[in-house]
N, C-alpha and C positions, 0 to 999 in steps of 0.2 A: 031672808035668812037662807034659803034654799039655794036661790040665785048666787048667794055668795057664796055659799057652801063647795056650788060645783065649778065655780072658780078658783077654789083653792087647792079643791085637789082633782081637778078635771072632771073629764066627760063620764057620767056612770056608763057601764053597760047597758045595754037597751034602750036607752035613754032617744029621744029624736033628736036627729038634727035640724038645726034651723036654719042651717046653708047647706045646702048640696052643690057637688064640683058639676062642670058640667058631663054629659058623658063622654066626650070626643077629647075633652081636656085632661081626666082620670087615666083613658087608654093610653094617651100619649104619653101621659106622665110615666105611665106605670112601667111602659116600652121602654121608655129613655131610661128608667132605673135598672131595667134585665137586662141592659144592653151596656149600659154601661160597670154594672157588675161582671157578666160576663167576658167582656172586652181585656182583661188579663189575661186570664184563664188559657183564652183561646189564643195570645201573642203569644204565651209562652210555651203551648204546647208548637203554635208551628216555628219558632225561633230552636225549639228542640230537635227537633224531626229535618235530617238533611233533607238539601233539593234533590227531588228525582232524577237520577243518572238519564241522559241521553240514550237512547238504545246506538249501541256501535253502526258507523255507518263500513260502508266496502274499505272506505280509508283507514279506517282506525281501527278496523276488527283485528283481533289480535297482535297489536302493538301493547307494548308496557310503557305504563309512566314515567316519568323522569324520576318520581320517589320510587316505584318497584326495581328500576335498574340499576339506583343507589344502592337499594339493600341483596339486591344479588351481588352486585359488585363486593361490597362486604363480606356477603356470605362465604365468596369463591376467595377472598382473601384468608380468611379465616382453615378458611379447608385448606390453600394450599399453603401456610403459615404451619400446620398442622401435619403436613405432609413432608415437611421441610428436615432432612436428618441431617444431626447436631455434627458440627465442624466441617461442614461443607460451605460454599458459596453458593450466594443466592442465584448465577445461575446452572446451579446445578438441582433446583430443586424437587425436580421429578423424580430424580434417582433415588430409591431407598438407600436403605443403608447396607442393607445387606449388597444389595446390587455394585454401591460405592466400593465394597471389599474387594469384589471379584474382581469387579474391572483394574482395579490398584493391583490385586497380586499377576493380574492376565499379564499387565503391564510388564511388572518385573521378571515375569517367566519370558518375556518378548527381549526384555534389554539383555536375560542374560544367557539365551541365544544368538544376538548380536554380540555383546562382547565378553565371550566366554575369558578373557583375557584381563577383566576388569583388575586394575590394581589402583593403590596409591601412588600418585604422579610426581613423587617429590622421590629424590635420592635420598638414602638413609641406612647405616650399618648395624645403629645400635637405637635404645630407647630415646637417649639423651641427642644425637642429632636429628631425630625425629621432630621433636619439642621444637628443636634449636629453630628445622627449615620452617616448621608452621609458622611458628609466629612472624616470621622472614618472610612467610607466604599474604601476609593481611597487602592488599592495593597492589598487588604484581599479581604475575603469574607466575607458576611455578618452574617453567623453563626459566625465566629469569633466574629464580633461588638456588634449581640446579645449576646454574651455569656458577653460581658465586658461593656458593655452600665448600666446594675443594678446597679453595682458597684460606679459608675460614677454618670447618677441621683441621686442616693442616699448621695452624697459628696457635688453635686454644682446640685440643682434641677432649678436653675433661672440662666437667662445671668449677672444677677449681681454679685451672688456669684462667679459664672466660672469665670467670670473678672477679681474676685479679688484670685483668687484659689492660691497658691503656684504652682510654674512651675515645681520642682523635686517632687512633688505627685504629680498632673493632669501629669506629664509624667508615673508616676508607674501604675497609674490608666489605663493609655491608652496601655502599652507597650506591650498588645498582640497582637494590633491590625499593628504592623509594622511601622516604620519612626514616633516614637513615639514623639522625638522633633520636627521634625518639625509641626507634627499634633497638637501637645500643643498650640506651637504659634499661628496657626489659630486658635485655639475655645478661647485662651483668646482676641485673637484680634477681632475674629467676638463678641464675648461677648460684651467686650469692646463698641464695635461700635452701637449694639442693645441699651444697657445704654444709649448710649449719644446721639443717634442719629435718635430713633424709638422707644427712652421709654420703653425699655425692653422688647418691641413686635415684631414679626419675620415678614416683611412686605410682602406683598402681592403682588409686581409687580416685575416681572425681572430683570428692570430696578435697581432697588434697591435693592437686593440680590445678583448680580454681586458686588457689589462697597462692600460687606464683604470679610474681608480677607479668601482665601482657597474655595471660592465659585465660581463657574463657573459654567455655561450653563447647564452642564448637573444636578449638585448638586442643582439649584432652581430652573431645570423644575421637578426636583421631590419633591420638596418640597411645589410649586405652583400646581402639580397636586393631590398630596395624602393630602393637609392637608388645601388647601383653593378652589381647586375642578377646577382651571385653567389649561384647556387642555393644553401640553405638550410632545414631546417627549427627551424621555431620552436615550442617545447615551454612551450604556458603549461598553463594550469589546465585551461582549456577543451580544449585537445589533447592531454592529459594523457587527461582524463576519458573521450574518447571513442575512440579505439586501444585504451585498456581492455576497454570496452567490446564495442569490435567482436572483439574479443582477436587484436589486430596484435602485442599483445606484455604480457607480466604484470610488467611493472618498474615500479615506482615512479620509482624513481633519473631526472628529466630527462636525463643523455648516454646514458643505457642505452637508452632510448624514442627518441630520436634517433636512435641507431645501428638499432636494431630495425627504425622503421620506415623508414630509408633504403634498409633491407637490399630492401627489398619493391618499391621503386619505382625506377624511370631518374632519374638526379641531375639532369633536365629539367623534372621536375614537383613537383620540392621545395618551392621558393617561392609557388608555387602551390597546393597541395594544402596546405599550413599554413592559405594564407585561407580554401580551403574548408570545411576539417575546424572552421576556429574559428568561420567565420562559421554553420556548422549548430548549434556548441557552444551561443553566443550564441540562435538565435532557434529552435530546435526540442527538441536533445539537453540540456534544463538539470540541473544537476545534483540539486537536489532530487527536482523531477516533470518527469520527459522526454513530450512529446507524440509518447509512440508512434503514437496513432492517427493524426496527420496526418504522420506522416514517411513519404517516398517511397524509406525505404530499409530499411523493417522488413523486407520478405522476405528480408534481407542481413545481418539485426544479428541476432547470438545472443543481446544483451540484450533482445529484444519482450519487456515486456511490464514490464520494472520501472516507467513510466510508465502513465500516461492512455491506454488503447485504444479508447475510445467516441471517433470519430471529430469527433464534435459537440462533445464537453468537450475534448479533443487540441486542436482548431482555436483555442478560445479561450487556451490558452497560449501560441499564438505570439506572439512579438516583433517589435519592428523593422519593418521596410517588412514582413512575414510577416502582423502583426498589425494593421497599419496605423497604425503610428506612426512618430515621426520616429528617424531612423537616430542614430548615435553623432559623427557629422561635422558641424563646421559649413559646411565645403567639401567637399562629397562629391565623386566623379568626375560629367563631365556623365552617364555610360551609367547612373547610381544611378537603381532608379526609386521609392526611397521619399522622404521630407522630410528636407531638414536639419534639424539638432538646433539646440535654440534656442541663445543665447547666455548668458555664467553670468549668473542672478541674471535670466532674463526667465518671465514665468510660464508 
């Protein structure tokens, strides 16, 4: 009964045993059990725990990782991404903005000490042939449109007669000046449209010299600045190229370049700073080879040096009254102090 008893629900306390382990065999056992509980414990605290860095040797003492040059390189991007002022080109971006102003107006005060003389380079008596020779002026030059513009006045001197012109003569009349069809149809359509819609009068706000056909932004800010005296800047090729340049601003887009560099200057020197910036375009700054060496504004232009800097070879690329030739007008202003430009067809 007893015997059975402590087979059914085991060994009492205190009770004797009637096998003993041996002793060598209990310690061993007991080993392999701490050792084998253990044996997590301790993988997992050294799988946690990095390996001990190397102490730097003479070679690699103060060098950086390939990840710490990573995140400086970011960091320095970040800063100079930060340092970068708004409508300039990326490389211009050490310059503040403030800075960006000065050098822009130093600039302007530079051109118009050089050409105190600045004008618009197209012949024109009244508002309306103003209009007429810009649009005449898109893919020519302006010596061309003067040369052909007399011609012209002289056939349809009013927006009403051009309105009513014959389209195969207002083409013959125009055809030196390039894309002579299509140039027809705009001055009979802007004609047209002055007749019926402005009384024969070239209007005076933006807004409404847009809305003539062949007319854009940059066609009646010049025709708002030179003939009703409303500051403006005029965004051709030539002023284009050289704001670029000077990095007043990285847009391609003409109203972007406008906007940019109106941002820069007083709505005073608008009109004026067009003539200047074109007329450097024109006899100094050309787009092929700029005659950096003779320009009086290289210490100013972050582009020195894409031209001609031998001041001897520089001088002979100048243009116009620069180079000592005749200028683009056959009426220039009386203050011009170079030649008028012949008349068409004289040699």
């Amino acid at each position: 009964m007893s015997a059975a008893r402590d087979s059914a629900v085991g060994e009492r306390p205190g009770a004797k045993k009637t096998k003993t382990a041996k002793p060598n065999e209990s310690q061993d056992a007991a080993g392999a059990g701490r050792s084998a509980a253990a044996e997590p414990r301790g993988a997992a605290k050294a799988a946690a725990e990095p390996p001990a860095e190397k102490p730097p040797t003479k070679r690699t003492a103060g060098k950086r990782t390939a990840a710490e040059k990573t995140a400086g390189k970011k960091a320095a991007a970040k800063k100079t991404a930060a340092k970068k002022p708004a409508g300039t080109t990326a490389a211009a971006w050490c310059e503040s903005r403030t800075a960006l102003v000065r050098r822009a107006r130093r600039i302007n005060r530079e051109l118009a000490e050089l050409y105190p003389y600045a004008h618009p380079e197209l012949d024109f008596e009244n508002p309306f042939q103003l209009l007429v020779a810009t649009v005449l002026s898109a893919q020519t030059t302006d010596l061309r449109v003067n040369q052909t513009t007399p011609a012209l006045f002289a056939a349809y001197p009013t927006p009403e007669e051009m309105a009513a012109a014959d389209p195969e003569k207002l083409e013959q009349l125009i055809r030196p000046t390039g894309f002579f069809r299509a140039k027809a149809k705009s001055l009979i359509g802007l004609s047209a449209a002055l007749r019926d819609r402005f009384g024969g009068e070239v209007p005076g706000r933006l807004e409404d010299l847009v809305t003539l056909p062949g007319v854009g932004r940059k066609t009646a800010n010049v025709v708002l600045g030179n003939a009703f005296g409303v500051p403006g800047v005029t965004v051709d090729t030539h002023f284009g190229r050289l704001v670029r340049r000077w990095k007043w601003t990285a847009a391609e887009d003409p109203e972007k370049v406008e906007a940019d560099v109106c941002s820069l200057f007083p709505k005073s020197d608008w009109t004026m700073l067009s003539h200047r910036v074109i007329f450097h375009g024109r006899r100094v700054c050309h787009s092929r080879k700029p005659a950096c060496g003779a320009c009086p504004i290289a210490p100013l232009c972050p582009s020195f040096g894409e031209g001609e800097t031998d001041p001897e070879k520089a001088r002979k690329l100048l243009k116009y009254e620069l180079g000592g030739q005749p200028g683009q007008r056959l009426k220039p202003p009386p203050d011009y102090p170079g030649r008028p430009a012949p008349p068409l067809g004289a040699a």
